[in-house]
C-alpha positions in Angstrom: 252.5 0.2 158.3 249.5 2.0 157.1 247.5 4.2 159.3 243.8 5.0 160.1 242.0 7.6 162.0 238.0 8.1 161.6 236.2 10.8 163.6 232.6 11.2 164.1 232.5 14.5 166.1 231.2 17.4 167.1 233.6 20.2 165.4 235.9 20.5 162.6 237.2 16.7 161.9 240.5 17.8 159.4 242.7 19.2 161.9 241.6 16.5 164.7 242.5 13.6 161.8 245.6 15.7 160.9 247.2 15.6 164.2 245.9 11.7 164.7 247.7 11.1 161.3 250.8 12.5 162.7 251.3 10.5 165.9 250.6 8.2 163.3 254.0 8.9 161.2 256.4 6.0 163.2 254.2 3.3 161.0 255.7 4.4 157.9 254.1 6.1 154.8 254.8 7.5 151.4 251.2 9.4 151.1 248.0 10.6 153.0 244.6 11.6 152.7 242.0 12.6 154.6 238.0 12.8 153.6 234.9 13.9 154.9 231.0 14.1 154.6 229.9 18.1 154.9 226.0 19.1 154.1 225.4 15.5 153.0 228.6 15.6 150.5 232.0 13.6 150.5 235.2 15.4 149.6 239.0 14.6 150.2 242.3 15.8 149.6 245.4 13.5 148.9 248.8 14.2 149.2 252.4 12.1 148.6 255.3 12.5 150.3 255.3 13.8 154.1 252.0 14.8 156.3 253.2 18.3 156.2 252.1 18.2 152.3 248.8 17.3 153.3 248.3 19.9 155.2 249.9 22.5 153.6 247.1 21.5 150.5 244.3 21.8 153.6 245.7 25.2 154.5 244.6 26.5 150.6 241.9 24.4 150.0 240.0 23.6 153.2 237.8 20.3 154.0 234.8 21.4 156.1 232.6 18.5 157.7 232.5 17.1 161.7 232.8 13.3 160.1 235.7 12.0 158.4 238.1 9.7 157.7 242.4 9.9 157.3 244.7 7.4 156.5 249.0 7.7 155.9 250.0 5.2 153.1 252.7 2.6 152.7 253.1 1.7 149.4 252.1 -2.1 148.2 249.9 -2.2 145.2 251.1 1.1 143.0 254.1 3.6 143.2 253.2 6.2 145.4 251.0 8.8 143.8 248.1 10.9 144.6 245.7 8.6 142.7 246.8 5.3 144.5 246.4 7.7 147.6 243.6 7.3 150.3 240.8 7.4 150.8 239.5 6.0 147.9 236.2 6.8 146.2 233.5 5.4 144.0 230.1 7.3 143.5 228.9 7.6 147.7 231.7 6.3 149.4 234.8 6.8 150.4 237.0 4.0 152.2 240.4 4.1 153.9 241.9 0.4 153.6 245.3 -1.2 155.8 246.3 -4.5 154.5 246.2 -6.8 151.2 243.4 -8.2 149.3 244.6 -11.1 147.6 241.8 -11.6 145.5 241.6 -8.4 143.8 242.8 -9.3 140.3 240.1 -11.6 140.6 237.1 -8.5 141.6 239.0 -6.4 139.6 238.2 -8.2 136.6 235.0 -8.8 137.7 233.8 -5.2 138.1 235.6 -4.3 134.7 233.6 -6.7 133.2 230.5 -4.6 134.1 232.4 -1.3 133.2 234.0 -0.2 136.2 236.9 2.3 135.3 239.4 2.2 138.0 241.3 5.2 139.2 244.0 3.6 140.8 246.5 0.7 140.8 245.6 -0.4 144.5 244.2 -3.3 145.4 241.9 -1.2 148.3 240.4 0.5 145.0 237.9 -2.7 144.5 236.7 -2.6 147.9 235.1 0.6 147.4 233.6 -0.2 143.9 232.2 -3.3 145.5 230.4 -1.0 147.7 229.3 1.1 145.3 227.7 -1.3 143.6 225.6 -3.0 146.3 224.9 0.2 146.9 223.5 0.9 143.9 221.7 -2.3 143.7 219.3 -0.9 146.6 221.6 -1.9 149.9 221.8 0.1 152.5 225.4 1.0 153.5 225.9 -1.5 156.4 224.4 -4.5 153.8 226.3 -3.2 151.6 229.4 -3.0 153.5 228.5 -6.4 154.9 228.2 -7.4 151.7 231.4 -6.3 150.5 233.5 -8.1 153.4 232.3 -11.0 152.4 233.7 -11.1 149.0 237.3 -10.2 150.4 240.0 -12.7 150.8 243.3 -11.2 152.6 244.2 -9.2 155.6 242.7 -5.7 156.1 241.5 -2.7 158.1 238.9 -1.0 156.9 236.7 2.4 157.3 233.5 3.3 155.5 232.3 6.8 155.0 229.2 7.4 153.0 227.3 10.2 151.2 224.5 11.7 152.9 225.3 9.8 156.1 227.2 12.3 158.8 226.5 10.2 161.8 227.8 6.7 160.5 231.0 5.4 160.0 231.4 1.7 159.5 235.0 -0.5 160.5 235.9 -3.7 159.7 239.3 -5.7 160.6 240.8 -8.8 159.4 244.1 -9.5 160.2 244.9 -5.6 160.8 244.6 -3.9 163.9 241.3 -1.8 164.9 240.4 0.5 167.5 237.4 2.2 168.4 237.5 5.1 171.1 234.4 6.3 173.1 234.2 9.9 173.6 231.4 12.5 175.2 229.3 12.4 171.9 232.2 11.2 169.4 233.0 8.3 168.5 236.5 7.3 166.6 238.3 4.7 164.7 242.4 4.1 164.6 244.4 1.9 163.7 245.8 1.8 167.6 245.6 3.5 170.6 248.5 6.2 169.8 246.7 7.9 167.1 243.7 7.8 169.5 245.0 8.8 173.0 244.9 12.8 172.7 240.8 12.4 172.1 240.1 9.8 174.5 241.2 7.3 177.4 238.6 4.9 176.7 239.5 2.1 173.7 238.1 -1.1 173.0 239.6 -3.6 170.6 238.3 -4.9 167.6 238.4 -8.9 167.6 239.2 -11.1 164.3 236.3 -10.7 161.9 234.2 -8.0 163.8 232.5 -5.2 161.8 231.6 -2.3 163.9 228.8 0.6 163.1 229.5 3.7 164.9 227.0 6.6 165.4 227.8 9.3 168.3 225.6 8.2 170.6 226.2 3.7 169.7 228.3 1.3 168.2 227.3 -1.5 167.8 229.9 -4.8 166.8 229.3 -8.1 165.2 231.5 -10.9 164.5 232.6 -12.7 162.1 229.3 -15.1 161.9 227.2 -11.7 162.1 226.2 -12.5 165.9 226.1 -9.1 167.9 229.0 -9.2 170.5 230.3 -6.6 172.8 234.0 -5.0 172.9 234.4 -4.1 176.4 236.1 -0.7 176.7 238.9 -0.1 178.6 241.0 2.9 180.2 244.1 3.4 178.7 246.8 5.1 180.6 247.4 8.4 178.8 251.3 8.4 180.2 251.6 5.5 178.3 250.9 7.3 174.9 252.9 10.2 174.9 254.7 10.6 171.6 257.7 13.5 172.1 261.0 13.6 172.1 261.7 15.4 175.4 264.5 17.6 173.6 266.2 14.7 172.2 267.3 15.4 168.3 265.4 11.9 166.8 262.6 9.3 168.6 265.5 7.1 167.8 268.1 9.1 170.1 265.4 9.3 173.1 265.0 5.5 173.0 268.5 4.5 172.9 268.6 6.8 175.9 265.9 5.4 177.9 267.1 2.0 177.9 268.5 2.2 181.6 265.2 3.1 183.1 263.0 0.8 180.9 265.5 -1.9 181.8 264.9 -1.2 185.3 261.7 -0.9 185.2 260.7 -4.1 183.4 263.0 -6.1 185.9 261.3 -4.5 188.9 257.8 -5.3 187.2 259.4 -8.9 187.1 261.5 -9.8 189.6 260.5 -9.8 194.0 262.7 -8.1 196.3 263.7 -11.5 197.1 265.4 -12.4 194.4 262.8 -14.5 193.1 260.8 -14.5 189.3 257.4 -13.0 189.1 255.8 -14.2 185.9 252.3 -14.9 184.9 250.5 -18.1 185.4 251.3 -20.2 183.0 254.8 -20.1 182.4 256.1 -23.4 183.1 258.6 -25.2 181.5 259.5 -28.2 182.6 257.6 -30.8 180.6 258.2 -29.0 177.7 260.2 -31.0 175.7 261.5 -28.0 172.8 261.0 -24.8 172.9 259.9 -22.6 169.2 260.5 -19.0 169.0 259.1 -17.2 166.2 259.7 -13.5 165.1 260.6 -11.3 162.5 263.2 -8.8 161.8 264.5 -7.6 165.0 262.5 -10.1 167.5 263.8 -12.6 165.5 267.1 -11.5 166.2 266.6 -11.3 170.0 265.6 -15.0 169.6 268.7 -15.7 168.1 270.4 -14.6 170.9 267.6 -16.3 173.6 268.7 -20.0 171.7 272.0 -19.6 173.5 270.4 -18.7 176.6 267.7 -21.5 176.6 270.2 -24.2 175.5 273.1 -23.5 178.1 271.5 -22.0 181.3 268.5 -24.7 180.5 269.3 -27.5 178.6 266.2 -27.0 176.2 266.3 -27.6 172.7 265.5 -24.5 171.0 264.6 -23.9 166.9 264.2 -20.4 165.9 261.8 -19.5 162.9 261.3 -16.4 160.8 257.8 -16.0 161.2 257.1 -15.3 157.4 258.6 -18.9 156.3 257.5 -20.5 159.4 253.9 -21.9 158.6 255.2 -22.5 154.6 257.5 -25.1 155.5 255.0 -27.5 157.4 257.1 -27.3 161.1 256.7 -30.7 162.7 255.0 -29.8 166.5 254.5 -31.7 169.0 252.1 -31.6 172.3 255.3 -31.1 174.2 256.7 -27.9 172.6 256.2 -24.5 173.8 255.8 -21.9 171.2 257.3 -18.3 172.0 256.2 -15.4 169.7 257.5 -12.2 169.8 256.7 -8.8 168.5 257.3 -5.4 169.4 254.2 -4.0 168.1 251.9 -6.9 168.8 250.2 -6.9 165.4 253.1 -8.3 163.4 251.0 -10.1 160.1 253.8 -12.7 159.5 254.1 -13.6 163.6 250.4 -13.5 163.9 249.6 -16.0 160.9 252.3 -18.3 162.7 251.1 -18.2 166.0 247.4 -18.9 164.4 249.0 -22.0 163.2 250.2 -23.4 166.4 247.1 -23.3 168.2 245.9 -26.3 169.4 248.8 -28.1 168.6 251.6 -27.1 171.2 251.5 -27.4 174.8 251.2 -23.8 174.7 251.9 -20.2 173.7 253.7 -17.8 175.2 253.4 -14.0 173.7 256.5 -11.3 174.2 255.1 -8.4 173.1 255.1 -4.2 174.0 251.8 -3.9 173.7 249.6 -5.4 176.1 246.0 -5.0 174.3 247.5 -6.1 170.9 246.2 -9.1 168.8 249.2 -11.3 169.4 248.8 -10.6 173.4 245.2 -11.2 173.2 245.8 -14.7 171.3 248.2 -16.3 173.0 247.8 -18.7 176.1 250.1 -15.8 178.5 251.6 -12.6 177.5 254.5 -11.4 178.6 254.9 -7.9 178.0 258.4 -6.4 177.6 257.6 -2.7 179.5 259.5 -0.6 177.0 256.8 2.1 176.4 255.6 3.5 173.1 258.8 2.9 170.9 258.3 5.4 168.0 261.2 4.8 165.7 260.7 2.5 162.8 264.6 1.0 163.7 263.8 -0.9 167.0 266.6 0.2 170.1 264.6 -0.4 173.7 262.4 -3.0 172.6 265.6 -5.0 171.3 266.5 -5.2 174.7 263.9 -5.1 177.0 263.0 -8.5 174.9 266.3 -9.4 175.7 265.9 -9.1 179.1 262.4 -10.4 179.0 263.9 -13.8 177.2 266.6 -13.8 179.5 264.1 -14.4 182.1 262.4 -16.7 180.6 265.4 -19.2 180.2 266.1 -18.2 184.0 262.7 -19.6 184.3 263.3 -22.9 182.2 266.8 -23.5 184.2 264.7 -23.8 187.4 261.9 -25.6 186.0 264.3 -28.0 184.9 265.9 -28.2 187.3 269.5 -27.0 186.1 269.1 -24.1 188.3 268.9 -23.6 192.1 267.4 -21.1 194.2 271.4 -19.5 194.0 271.7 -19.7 191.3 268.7 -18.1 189.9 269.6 -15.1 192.5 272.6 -14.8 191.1 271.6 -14.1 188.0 268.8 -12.0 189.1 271.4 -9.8 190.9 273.7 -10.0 187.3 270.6 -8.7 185.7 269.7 -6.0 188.5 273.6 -4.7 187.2 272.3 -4.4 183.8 270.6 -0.9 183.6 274.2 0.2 185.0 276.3 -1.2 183.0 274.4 0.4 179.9 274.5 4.1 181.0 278.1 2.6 181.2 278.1 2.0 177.8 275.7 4.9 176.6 278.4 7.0 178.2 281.1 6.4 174.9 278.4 8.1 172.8 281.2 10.8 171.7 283.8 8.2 170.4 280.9 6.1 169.0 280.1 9.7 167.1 284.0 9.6 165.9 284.0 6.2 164.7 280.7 6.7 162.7 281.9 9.8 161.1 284.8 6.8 159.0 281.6 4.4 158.6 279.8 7.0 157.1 282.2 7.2 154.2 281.3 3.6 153.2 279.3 2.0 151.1 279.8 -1.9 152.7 280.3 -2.7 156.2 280.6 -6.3 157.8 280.3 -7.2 161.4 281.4 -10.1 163.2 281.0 -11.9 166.4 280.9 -15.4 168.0 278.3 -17.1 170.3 275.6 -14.3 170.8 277.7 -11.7 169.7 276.6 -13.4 166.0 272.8 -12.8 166.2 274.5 -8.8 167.6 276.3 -8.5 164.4 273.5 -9.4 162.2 271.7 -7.2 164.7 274.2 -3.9 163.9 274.2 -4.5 160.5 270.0 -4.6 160.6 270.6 -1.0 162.5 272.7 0.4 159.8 271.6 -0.4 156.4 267.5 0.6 157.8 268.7 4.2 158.9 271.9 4.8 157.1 271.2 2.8 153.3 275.0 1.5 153.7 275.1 -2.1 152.4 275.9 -4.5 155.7 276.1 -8.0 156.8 276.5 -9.6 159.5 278.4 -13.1 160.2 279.6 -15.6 162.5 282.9 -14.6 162.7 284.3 -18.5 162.1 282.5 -18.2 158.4 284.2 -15.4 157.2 286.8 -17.5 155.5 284.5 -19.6 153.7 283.5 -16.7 151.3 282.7 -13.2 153.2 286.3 -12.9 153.3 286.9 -12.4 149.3 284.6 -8.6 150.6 287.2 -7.7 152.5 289.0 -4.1 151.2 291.0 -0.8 152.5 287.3 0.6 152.0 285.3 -2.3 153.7 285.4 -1.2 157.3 284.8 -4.5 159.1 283.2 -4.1 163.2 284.2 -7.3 165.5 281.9 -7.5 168.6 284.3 -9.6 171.1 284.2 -9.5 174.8 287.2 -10.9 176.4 284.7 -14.4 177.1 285.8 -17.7 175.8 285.5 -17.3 172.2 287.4 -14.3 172.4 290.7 -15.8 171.7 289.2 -17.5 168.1 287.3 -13.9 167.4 290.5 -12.0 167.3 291.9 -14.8 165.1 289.3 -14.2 162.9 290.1 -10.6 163.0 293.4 -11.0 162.7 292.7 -12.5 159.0 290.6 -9.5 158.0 293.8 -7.0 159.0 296.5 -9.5 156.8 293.9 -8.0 154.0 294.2 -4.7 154.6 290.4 -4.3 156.0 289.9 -1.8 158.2 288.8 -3.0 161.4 286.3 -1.5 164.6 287.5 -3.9 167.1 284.9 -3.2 170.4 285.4 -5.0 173.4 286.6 -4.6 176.8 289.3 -2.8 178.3 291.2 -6.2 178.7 290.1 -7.6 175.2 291.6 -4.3 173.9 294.7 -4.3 175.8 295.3 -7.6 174.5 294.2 -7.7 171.1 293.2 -4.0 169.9 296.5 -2.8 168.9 296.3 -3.2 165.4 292.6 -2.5 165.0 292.3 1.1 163.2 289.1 1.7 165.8 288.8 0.8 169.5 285.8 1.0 171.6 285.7 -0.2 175.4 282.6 -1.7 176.7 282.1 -2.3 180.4 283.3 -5.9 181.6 280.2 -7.3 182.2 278.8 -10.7 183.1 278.1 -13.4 179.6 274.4 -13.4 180.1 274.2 -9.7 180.0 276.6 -8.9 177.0 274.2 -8.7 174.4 272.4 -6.2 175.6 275.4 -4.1 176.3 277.0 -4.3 173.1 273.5 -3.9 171.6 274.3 0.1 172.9 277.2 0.6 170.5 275.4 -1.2 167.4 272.9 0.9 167.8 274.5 4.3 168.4 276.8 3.5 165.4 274.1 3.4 163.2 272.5 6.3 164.5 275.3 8.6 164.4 276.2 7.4 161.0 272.9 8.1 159.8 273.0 12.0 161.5 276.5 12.2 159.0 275.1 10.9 156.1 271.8 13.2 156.8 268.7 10.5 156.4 265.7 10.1 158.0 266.3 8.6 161.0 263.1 8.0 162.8 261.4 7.5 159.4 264.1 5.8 156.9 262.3 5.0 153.1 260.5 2.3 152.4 260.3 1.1 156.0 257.3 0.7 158.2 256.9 0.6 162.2 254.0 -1.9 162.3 254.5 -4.8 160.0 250.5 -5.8 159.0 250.5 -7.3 155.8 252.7 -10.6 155.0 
């Protein structure tokens, strides 16, 4: 979602926060700003639309100053204009703001009341008119930023910048991620470690509640209570944070293509030589009596698909959970559950809140996450992380299945806990899983006839998939991929419900995809199928080459996948879904890496 990048340095601050801002883009924006303090004076210029706006305004009227603060925009509170822009301002301070403040009709009338003219429609605008105040009633700025955190009810990220004050910058967080970077006589501020890496390797996090005063030669951190604590530093590994596309067209196009290595590599980081799991402490299932998994989006989907898993290969009861609707429906839990959360960025704000309201109350919590260091990591009782590497575009491709694989291991786990599984058995499907990385370049390697078949979808304006067993959760999981990137209308269904109303869609123009492996459902699938083609629907039948030489006759569009082992299918046929909607997305000429109104990191509910 938003970003935020504040520099206290020693040279020229706009074109370091520029180029922060930009490895910044994947979040998702619709404007930027950046401000800064120069001979004791703040000034700032704001842009909408993309980064290159901002600075092509910086290239005719510069912003001098060695302190400063940037920030890229995703729309909540007010359309996206250059007024509802950050940073925002009031009198000596400027403040860059990620998150929600739920109480600000409630300030906002407040400091109307004493004839506060607002500039904006944000909600962000009444943090910095809070601050102005205080500090016109005689604070200082940290009391008066103090001050102002305390009157704020919500989620947020925040960054101070004050007249008159070129060594300070002040940083809050509440339910949004915050960074701080050390440097050799600079200090910085970012909403994670990407925007950070190119200045320094040495980040500590920001804990719930902490408010943090920089200057270039401290910082200095207090907690929520006020009590001065320390963030320990560590060294990030610079590798990790590369953000290119090594000659690849999109983000999107490089991480569909690196699926094969990160798939290795995450089973190596997993899995012995001898065939045996290598998980963290902690990971034990077998008193737990039901297992939880809570996500959102596309995690939520991957749990979809790790029910089936859990339930057949361990005989665990399993009750998946948008995260968002999780905590609002009072979820009866029990000391014998295990809660799994799972998040790609690791600051999810729905998945956070969720797994905040477990603790204490489950046996305990297991986080899947990408990013090691990120709240949800740090929260939870064991992390597990995924090992898919900085995943840039907003429409998740190697994350979906390294947390595939990651969940698949998991229920490997639970089947031997339990129990259901024997030392054989668990090496044979470690080896199934060793084939995996394989059987996707397989499958990668149909990238031209995927292109062919997405040049027809891109003539649509609805598109259905279907599939049975976990192929469902895949079809809800292509049809995600294509309406984010592409803006086609799509749904996804179990392919058994499409006579009991999804079939009254079907059309000549309603291209219909069926996901079907020649497994055990197969035969009920193509039945299903077979009803969509007595309606005249157009229909992408992809399976493989025995499903098709059996069944894909009639279908207007074939696509072979590799025959590949049940537990590894989804991940397979999660390659076509998601070249499909890339290539259609390349015909219909959006933004693929960056599609509107979309955001990378999720951090307000």
């Amino acid at each position: 979602m938003c970003g935020i990048v504040g520099v206290l340095g020693n040279h020229e601050v706009s074109p370091i926060i520029l180029n922060a801002l930009k490895r910044l883009e994947y979040r998702g924006y619709d404007s930027a700003g950046i401000a800064t303090v120069n001979d004791g004076r703040l000034d700032r210029r704001r842009a909408v639309g993309k980064l290159v706006n901002l600075s092509d305004l910086l290239v005719h009227e510069p912003l001098p100053g060695k302190a400063g603060i940037g920030h890229t925009r995703w729309a909540t509170h007010g359309a996206p204009t250059v007024s509802n822009a950050h940073p925002h301002a009031a009198g000596p301070v400027m403040v860059v703001h990620n998150g929600i403040i739920e109480n600000f009709r409630t300030l906002r009338a407040e400091l109307a009341e004493d004839g506060v003219n607002f500039a904006s429609d944000t909600d962000s605008e009444v943090i910095v008119q809070l601050t102005a105040r205080h500090l016109g009633q005689g604070l200082g700025p940290v009391e008066a930023a103090h001050a102002t955190l305390a009157r704020l009810e919500g989620a947020f990220a925040l960054v101070f910048l004050f007249e008159g004050e070129e060594d300070l910058l002040i940083g809050a967080r509440r339910g949004s991620p915050l960074a701080v970077g050390l440097g050799d006589g600079e200090v910085y501020l970012g909403s994670d470690a990407i925007a950070l890496a190119p200045m320094t390797d040495r980040i500590a996090y920001l804990e719930e509640g902490d408010m943090a005063v920089l200057r270039r030669g401290s910082v200095s951190v207090t907690d929520q209570a006020g009590r001065p604590v320390e963030r320990q530093a560590t060294r990030i590994q610079m590798d990790n944070y590369r953000v290119d596309k090594a000659g690849h067209r999109h983000f999107m196009a490089k991480e569909i293509a690196e699926q094969p290595a990160v798939l290795r590599g995450a089973l190596e980081f997993h899995v012995r030589a001898d065939d045996t799991l290598d998980l963290p402490e902690g990971v034990d299932f077998s008193e737990t009596g039901r297992l939880v998994l809570v996500a959102c989006g596309t995690a939520y989907l991957a749990a979809q698909v790790a029910k089936y898993w859990f339930e057949q290969i361990a005989g665990l009861p399993v009750e998946c959970d948008i995260a968002s609707e999780f905590r609002y429906r009072d979820p009866v839990l029990t000391p014998q559950d295990t809660a799994i959360f799972i998040s790609q960025s690791g600051e999810t704000a729905d998945t956070l809140a969720a797994l905040r309201h477990v603790q204490g109350r489950v046996a305990r919590v297991l986080g899947v996450v990408n990013v090691p260091t990120s709240t949800i990591a740090r929260e939870s009782d064991v992390v597990l992380p995924i090992q898919a590497g900085p995943e840039i575009g907003v429409a998740s491709t190697k994350a979906f299945t390294a947390q595939l694989q990651m969940l698949a291991l998991l229920a490997l786990k639970a089947g031997r806990d339990r129990g259901r599984l024997d030392a054989a058995g668990l090496a044979a499907h470690l080896q199934t899983l060793r084939s995996l990385p394989g059987f996707v370049a397989q499958a990668l390697d149909r990238d031209g006839e995927i292109a062919r078949i997405a040049a027809r979808l891109s003539e649509a304006t609805d598109v259905l998939f279907l599939g049975r067993g976990p192929m469902f959760p895949l079809a809800l999981e292509a049809a995600l991929k294509l309406k984010e990137i592409t803006y086609i209308h799509a749904e996804g269904y179990a392919s058994g419900e499409l006579k009991h109303g999804p079939i009254a869609l079907i059309e000549p123009d309603v291209p219909v995809v069926v996901m079907a492996p020649r497994d055990r459902l197969f035969d009920k699938t193509v039945s299903n199928m077979q009803e969509v083609l007595a309606r005249q629907g157009p229909v992408v039948l992809i399976s493989d080459h025995a499903g098709l030489a059996e069944a894909g006759a009639e279908a207007q569009h074939r696509l072979a996948m590799p025959t590949v082992p049940d537990l590894i299918a989804p991940m397979v046929y999660a390659i076509p879904a998601q070249l499909l909607a890339y290539h259609t997305a390349v015909q219909r000429g959006t933004d693929v890496d960056q599609p509107r109104n979309l955001a990378k990191s999720v951090t307000v509910e």
